[in-house]
N, C-alpha and C positions, 0 to 999 in steps of 0.2 A: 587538594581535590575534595569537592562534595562526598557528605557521607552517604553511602547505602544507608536507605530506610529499613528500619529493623524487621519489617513483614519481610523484604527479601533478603536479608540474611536466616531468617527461618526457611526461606524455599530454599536456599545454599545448602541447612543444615537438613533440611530434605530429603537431599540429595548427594548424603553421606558426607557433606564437608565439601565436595567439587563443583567447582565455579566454571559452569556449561561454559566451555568455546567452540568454535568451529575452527577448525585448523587443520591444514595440510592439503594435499589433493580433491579436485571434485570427488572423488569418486569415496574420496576420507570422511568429507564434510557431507556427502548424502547419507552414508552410514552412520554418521556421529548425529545427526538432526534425526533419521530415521527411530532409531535407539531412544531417543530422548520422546520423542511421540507416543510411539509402541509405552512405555515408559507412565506418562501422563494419559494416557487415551482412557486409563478406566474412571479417572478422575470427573471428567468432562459429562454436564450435565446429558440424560439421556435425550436425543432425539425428542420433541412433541409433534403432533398432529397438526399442527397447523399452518405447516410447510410443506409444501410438494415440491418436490423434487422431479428433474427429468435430464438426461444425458442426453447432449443435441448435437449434430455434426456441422458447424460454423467454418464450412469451406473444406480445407483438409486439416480443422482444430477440432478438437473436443472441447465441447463448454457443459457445465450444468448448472441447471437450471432451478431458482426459488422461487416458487409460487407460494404468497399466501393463499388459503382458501379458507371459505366461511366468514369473511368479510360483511359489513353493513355496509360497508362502501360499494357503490357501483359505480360501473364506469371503468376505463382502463385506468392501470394502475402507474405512478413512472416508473423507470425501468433506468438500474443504471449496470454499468460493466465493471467488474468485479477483478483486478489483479493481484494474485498473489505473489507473496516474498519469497526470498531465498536467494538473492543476490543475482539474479536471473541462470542460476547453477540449480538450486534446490528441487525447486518447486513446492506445490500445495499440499497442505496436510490438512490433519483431522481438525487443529487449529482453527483452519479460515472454514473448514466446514463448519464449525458453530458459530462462526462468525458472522459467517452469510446467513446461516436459518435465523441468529437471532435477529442482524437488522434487516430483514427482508419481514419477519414476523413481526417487530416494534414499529417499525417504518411503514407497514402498507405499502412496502413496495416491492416490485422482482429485481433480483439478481440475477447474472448470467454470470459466473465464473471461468474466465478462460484462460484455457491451459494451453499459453504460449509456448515453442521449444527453447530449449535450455540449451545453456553453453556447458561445457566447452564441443559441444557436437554439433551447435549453430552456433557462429559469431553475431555480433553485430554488423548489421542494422537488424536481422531476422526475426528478434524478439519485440521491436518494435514495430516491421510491417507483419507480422502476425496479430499482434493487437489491434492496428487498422482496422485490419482487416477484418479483425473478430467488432467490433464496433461497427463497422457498415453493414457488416450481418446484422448485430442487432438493432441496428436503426432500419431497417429496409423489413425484419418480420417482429419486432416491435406487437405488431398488434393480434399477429399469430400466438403468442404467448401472452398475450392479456394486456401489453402495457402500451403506454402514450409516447410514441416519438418524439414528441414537442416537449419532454419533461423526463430529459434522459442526462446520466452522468458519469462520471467516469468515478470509480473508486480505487485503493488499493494499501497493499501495507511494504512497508519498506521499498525494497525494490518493483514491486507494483505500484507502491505510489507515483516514484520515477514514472511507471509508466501511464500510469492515467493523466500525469500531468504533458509527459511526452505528447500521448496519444493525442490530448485536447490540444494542442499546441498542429500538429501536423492534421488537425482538420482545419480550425479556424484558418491556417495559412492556405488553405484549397488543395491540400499535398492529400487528395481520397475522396473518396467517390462521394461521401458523406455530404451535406451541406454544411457551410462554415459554420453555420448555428447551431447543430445539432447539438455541443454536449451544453446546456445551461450552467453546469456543478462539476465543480469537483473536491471528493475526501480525501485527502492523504496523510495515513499515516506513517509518521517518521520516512520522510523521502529521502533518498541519496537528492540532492540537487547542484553537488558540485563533485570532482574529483579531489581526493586527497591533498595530491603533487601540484593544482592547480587552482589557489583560491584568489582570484585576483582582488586587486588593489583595495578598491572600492567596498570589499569586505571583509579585507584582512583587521581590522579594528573591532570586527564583534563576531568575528570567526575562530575559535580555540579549540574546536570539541574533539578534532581531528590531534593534533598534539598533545591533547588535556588526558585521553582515550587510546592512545596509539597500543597500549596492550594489558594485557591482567583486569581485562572488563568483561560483563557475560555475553554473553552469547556472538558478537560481532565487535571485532577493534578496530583504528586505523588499518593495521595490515590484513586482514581479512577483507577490509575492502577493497588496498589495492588487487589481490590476488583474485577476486569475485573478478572487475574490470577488466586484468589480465587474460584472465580463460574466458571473459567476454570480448574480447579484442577492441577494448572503449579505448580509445586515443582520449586522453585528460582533459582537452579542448574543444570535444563534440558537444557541439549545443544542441542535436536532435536531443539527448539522452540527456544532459547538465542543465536542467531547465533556469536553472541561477544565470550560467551566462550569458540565455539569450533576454539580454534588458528590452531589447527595441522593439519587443513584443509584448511585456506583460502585462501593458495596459488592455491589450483584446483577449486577457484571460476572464473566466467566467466569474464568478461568486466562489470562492476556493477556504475549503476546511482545510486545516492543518495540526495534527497532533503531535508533540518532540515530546521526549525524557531527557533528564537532568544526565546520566553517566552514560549520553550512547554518543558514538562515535558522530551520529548522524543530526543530534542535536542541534548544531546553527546553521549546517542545509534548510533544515525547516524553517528555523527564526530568520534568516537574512532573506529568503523566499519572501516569509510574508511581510516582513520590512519593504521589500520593492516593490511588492504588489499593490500593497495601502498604496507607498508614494504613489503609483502609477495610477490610482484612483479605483482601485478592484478593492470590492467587499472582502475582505479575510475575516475567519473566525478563526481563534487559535486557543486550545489547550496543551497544558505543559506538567508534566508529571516530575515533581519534584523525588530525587531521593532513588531514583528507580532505573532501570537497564532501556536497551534496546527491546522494544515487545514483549517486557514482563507480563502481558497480559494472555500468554500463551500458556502461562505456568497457572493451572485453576483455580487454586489455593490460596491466592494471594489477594488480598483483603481490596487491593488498589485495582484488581481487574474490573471488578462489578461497576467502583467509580468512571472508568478506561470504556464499558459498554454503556453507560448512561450517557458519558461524554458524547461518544461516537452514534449513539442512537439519536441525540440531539443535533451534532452535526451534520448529519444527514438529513434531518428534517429541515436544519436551518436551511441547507442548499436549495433542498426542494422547495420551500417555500419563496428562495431567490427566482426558482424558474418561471 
């Protein structure tokens, strides 16, 4: 196995010597992420002024909202949709909140954060027609918040990435009220894009991460992901949700960022993604963190985050400039 980069064997020794997992029941793994937040949260640059904020009712969802202000720019701004991780169990933390103020601040663009419902108290499909959902909200008041509908994207980390790539996928198919062109971009950081128990053929030659990963990794292992899927009710063969399996589509994907780490379970989800995407003639941009976990860039301290925001403030600019 690749070695842990020595910056995060200092966040281990951090952290008194224990190697962050999620494990056990939902209701285990919200307290154990909770904890680890509360935790880090003093860490985390403060807040700047150059972000407005605003909590918006996106049908029966809650989103919030990134406004830069004081801008030289005029003119609406693009606008993309924002999904957070947490294996669609967790939900959002203080994390994606700096996450969102920083690239909505570096990018000149809005974020809308939405907060899909979590399993195991919605199943699937719910966390995917709620993100729809929340997406034809912000394409349809797009310009009630300042930004450009014609220059809109879908973003996300982990399990949001899943779903921004989901999301784009069940527009372009006409499956939403959206128009098929609506999302030009999409980010994804570290996606799920296959199930564990389910790598077919065709990528079993450059797919290991899930076997390589299966346990004593941080934050998320193979078994943590089947158990996510489980209390999410994903059957291993849903291609709403496994965007890997549906090939016969991913040539009408948009211009697509993609970020993996070297020891995360979720690592050739992304690589074989954007392997098939190139083939099918879609722009891919991809960076790859060698040496480093599932979403080290949670933990503030760690030397390869600031590299992880510049990456990420650059692919986001790349998309947009694809729009």
């Amino acid at each position: 196995m690749p070695a842990y980069a020595d910056s995060w064997l200092k966040v281990e020794e951090g952290l008194g010597g224990v190697r962050p997992e999620l494990m056990g029941s939902a209701e285990d793994m919200r307290a154990q992420f909770a904890g680890l937040m509360a935790a880090l949260e003093p860490r985390y640059p403060a807040a700047s002024g150059a972000i407005k904020t605003d909590d918006v009712k996106l049908d029966n969802l809650i989103g919030r909202v990134y406004i830069p202000v004081g801008l030289s720019v005029k003119g609406p701004l693009p606008i993309g949709a924002y999904f957070p991780p947490g294996g669609l169990v967790i939900g959002s933390s203080i994390s994606d909140e700096v996450l969102c103020r920083t690239l909505a601040e570096k990018t000149s663009s809005i974020l809308v954060c939405v907060q899909y419902r979590l399993s195991p108290e919605y199943k699937a499909p719910i966390h995917l027609q709620d993100s729809v959902r929340a997406v034809e909200w912000v394409h349809k008041n797009a310009s009630i918040l300042g930004g450009d509908c014609t220059r809109m994207y879908t973003i996300g980390t982990s399990a949001g990435a899943g779903l921004a790539l989901a999301v784009t996928r069940q527009i372009f198919l006409g499956l939403s009220d959206a128009p098929r062109d609506a999302i030009k971009g999409i980010v994804s950081f570290c996606p799920p894009t296959l199930h564990p128990d389910f790598i077919p053929q065709v990528y079993q030659a450059t797919h290991s991460s899930y076997s390589e990963h299966d346990e004593n990794v941080p934050i998320i292992n193979g078994s943590t992901m089947r158990r996510f899927h489980k209390l999410s009710g994903l059957d291993s063969t849903n291609e709403d949700y496994f965007i890997a399996l549906s090939r016969q589509d991913h040539a009408r994907f948009p211009p697509t960022y993609i970020a993996t780490c070297e020891l995360d379970p979720l690592r050739d989800d992304g690589k074989v993604l954007a392997t098939s995407l190139r083939d099918a003639g879609v722009q891919v941009k991809t960076d790859h963190y060698e040496g480093m976990p599932h979403c080290f860039w949670i933990f503030p301290d760690i030397p390869e985050g600031a590299d992880f925001m510049d990456n990420a403030v650059n692919g986001v600019r790349w998309v947009m400039e694809q729009c």
